[in-house]
C-alpha positions, 0 to 999 in steps of 0.5 A: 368062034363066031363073030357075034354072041346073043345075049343069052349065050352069054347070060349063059356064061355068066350064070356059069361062073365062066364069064369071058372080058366083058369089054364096053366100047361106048363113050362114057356118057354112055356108060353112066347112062346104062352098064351092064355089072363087071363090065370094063370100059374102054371107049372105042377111040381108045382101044387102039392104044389101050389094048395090048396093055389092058387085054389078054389075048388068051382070054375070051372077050365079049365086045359091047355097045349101045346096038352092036356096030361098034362093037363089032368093028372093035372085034373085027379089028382085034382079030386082025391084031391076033384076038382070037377069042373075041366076039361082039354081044349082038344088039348092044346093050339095048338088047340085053336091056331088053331080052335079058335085063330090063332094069337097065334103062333102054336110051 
């Protein structure tokens, strides 16, 4: 599985009714900015001692931020934890605002 998801891959997903974990790593001023529906939030800091608690490494999860960095920083270091199935939303919300849904405010 690749590292990174484009954003109309997983658009894709959705529209299949078989969306992986959408996992929002960005801080909640953030989130209150802009979100993308469904999301669950847990901001970057925090997912060390949130994740085994709050994620199930059988399931396909799909990281994002605002552009992709943290993102992928998250799913690197969940796949080093044994995540297999983790993948970072490639350029963030920012891109998904932009390529997929553009009634969420671009920041």
């Amino acid at each position: 599985m690749d590292y990174e998801i484009q954003p109309g891959e997983y658009q894709a997903l959705r529209e299949q009714g078989g969306a992986p974990v959408l996992l929002d790593v960005r801080e909640f001023w953030e989130v209150q900015t802009a979100r993308i529906e469904g999301s669950m939030h847990m901001p970057m800091a925090e997912v060390p001692a949130r994740f085994h608690n709050e994620l199930d490494p059988e399931k396909h999860i799909v990281v994002v931020c605002h552009h992709g960095v943290r993102s992928l920083n998250v799913t690197h270091w969940l796949r080093q934890q044994g995540y297999e199935k983790v993948q970072s939303l490639s350029g963030g919300i920012d891109r998904w605002s932009r390529s997929v849904d553009p009634k969420i405010p671009v920041y």
